[in-house]
N, C-alpha and C positions, 0 to 999 in steps of 0.2 A: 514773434508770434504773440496776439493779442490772447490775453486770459481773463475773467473773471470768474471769481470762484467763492459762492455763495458757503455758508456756513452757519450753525447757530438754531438750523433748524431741529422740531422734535416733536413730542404729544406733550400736552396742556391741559389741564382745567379748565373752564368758562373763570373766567377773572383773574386770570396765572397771566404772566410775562413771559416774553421772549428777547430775546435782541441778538437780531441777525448780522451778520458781517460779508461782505464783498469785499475781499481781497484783489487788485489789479495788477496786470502787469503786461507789458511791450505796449503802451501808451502813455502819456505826457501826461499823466493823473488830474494834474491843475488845470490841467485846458479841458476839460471833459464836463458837463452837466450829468451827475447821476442819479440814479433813479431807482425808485422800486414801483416793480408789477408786480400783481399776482394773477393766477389762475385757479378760479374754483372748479370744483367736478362739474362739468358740462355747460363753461362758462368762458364770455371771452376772456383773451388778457387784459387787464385794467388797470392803470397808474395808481398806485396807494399813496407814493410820494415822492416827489423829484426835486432837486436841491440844483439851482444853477451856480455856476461857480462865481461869474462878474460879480451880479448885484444881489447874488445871497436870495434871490425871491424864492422860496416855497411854495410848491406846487401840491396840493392835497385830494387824494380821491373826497368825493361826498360820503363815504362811509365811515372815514379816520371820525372825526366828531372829536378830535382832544386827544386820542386816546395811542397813537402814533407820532413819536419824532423821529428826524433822520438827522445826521451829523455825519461828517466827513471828516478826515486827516490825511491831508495831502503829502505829512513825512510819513504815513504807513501804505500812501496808495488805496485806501480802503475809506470807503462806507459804511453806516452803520443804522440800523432800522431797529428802533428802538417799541418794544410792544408791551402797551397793558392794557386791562382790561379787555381778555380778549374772549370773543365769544364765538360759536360755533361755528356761526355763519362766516369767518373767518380761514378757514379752514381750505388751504391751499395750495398749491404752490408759487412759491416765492422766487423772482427773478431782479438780480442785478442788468441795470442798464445804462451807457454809457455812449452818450453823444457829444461830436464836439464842435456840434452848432452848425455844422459845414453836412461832409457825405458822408461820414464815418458813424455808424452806429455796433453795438456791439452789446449780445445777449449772454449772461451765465447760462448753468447747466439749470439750474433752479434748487431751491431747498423747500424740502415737503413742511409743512405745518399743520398738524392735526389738533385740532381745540375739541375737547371733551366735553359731554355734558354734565 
């Protein structure tokens, strides 16, 4: 049974950090490109940032501007979304994503993120 299982989320400040985690598991972790979405209130889902596993290319929403990195470890199975400065517009929920290039694609449950003003 495939899992992903976001983590890391909470309320914030405007200019506060976070750093989310997606844990994996019943798939070949290394063979997967993953990814972070999110979902604002009454907004579609949108790619924040996606890490392929071959050539390492970074994939960035136009909103990141610097202020988002993503990093993997393929001996923990887990992803990791790395957040500063973060502003209200921000404020979302947050979804692990995990393809692997082929038909398989594969969504967490999502972690809420609330940024304060």
């Amino acid at each position: 049974q495939v899992k992903l299982e976001e983590s890391g989320g909470g309320v914030v400040h405007a200019g506060g950090s976070l750093r989310l985690s997606c844990t994996t598991s019943g798939i070949v972790f290394s063979g997967y490109a993953m990814s972070w979405y999110r979902q604002r209130p009454g907004q579609k889902r949108e790619l924040v940032v996606g890490l392929r596993r071959a050539d390492g290319e970074i994939e960035y929403g136009d909103f990141v501007k610097g202020r988002f990195t993503i990093d993997r470890d393929d001996t923990q199975n887990t992803v990791y979304l790395e957040m500063k400065g973060l502003e209200p517009d921000d404020t979302a929920v947050y979804y692990c994503h995990a393809w692997n290039y082929a038909t398989f694609i594969y969504w967490g449950q999502g972690t809420q993120v609330t940024v304060s003003e």
